[in-house]
C-alpha positions as CSV (number, residue, x, y, z in Angstrom):
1,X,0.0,0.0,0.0
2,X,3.1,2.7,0.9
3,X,4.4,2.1,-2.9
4,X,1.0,3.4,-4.3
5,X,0.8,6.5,-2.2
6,X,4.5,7.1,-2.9
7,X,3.8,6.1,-6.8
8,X,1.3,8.6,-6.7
9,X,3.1,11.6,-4.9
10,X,5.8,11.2,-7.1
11,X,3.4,11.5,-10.4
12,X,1.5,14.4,-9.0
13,X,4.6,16.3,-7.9
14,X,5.7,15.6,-12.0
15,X,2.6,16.6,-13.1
16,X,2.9,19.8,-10.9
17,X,6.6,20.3,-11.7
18,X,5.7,19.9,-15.7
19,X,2.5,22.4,-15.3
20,X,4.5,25.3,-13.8
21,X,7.6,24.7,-16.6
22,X,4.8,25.2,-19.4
23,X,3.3,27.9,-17.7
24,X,6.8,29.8,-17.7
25,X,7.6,28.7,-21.4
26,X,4.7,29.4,-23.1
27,X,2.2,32.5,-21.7
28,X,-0.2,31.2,-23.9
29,X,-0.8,27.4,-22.3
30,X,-1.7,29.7,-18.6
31,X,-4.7,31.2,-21.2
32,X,-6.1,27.4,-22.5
33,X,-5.3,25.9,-18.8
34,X,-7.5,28.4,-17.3
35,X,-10.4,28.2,-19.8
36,X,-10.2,24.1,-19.6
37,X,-10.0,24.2,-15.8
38,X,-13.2,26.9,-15.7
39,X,-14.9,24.2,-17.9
40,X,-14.0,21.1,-15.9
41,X,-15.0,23.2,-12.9
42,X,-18.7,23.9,-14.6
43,X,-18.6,20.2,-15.2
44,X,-18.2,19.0,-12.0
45,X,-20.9,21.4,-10.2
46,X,-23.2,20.3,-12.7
47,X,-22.9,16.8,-12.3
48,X,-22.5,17.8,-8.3
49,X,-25.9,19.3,-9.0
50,X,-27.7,16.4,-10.8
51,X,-26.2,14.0,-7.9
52,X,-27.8,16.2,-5.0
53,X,-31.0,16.0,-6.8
54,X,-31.3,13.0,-6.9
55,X,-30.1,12.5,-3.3
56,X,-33.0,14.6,-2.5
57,X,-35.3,12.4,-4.1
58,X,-33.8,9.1,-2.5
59,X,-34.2,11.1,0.9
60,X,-38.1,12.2,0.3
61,X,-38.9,9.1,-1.2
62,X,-37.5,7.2,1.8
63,X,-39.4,9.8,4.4
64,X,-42.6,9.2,2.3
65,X,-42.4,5.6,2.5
66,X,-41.5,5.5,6.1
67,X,-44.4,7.5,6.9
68,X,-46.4,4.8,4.7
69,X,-45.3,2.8,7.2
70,X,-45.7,4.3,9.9
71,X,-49.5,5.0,8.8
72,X,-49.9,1.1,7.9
73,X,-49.1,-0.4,10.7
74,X,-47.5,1.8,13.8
75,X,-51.1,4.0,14.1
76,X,-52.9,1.0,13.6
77,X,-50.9,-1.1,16.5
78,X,-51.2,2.3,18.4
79,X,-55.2,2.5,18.5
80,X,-55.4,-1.6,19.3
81,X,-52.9,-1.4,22.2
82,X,-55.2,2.1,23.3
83,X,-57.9,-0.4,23.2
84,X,-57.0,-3.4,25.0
85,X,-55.3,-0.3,28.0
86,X,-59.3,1.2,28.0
87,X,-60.8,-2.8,28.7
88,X,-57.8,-3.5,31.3
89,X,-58.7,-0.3,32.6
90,X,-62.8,-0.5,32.7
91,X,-61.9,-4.6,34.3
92,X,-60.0,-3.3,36.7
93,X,-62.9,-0.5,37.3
94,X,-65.2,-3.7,37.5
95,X,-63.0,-5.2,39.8
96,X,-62.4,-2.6,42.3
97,X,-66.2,-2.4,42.5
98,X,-66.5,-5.7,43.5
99,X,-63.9,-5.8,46.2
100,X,-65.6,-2.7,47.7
101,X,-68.8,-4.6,47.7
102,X,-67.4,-7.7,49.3
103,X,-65.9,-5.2,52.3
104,X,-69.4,-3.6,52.7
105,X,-70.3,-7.4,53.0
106,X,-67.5,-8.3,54.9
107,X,-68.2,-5.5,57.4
108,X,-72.1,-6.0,57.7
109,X,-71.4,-9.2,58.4
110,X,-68.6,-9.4,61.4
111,X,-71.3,-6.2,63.0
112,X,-73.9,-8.9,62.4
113,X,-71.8,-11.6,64.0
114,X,-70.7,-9.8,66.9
115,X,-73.8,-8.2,67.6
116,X,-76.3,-11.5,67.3
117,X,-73.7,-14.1,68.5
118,X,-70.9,-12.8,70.2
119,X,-72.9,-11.0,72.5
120,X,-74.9,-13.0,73.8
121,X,-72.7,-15.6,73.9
122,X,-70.8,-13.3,76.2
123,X,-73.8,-12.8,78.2
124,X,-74.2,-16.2,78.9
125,X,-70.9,-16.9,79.8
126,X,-70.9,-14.4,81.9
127,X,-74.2,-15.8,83.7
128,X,-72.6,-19.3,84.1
129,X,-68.9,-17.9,85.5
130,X,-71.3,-16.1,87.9
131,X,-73.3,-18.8,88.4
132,X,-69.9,-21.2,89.2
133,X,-68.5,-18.1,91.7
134,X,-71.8,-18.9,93.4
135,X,-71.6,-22.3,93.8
136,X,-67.9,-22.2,95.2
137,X,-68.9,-19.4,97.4
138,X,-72.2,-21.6,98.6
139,X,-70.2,-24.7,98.6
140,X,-67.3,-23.2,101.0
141,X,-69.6,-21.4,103.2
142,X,-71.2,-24.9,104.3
143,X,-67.5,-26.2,105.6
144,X,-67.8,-23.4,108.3
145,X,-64.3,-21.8,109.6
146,X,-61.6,-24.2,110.0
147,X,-60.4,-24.5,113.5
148,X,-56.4,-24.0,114.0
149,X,-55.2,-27.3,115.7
150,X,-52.0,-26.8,117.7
């Protein structure tokens, strides 16, 4: 590879080396290099011109079909996935609803509970612990005092 870039540094230098020596010769060869390098100048711009062009129609033609595409099947996928997020959200709705009904439920029943069953279960516990302290009390009173033997 460093033989062609020296290969070609060395035939640019000759070129560059010839063109000046011509120049200095003959006045006349500065006049025709000028006009051909103003025409290979025009040359190049205006096939510089035509390549741009059409770059700018690759680019617009690749922006139009991407929105296409976009359009086809992005929007489309867009408005589903909207859709299945609105039923998630109106099941979860439904849910919610439910699970504040079952603590209304869950709450009318334990006030039910405690107020029909654990009460008066209470009560009658109550009545038969009382009705045990009597019992002992009755049952010890009969013994009499106990006399201290020495």
């Amino acid at each position: 590879m460093g033989k062609w870039i020296t290969a070609g540094i060395v035939v640019v230098l000759a070129i560059l080396i010839a063109f000046i020596t011509c120049s200095y010769l003959f006045p006349d060869f500065r006049v025709a290099t000028r006009d051909i390098a103003i025409v290979l100048l025009a040359v190049l711009e205006m096939i510089s011109v035509f390549l741009m062009i059409a770059l700018l129609c690759a680019i617009l033609y690749v922006v139009n079909r991407i929105d296409k595409l976009a359009r086809t099947t992005v929007i489309p996928k867009v408005s589903e996935i909207s859709t299945q997020v609105q039923e998630v959200l109106d099941t979860t709705k439904s849910i919610a609803g439910k699970v504040q009904d079952t603590t209304t439920t869950v709450g009318s029943t334990t006030s039910y509970v405690a107020e029909r069953v654990v009460s008066p279960v209470i009560r009658v516990s109550s009545l038969f612990a009382g009705v045990r302290a009597a019992a002992n009390t009755l049952a010890h009173r009969d013994n009499g005092p106990e006399e201290k033997q020495v």
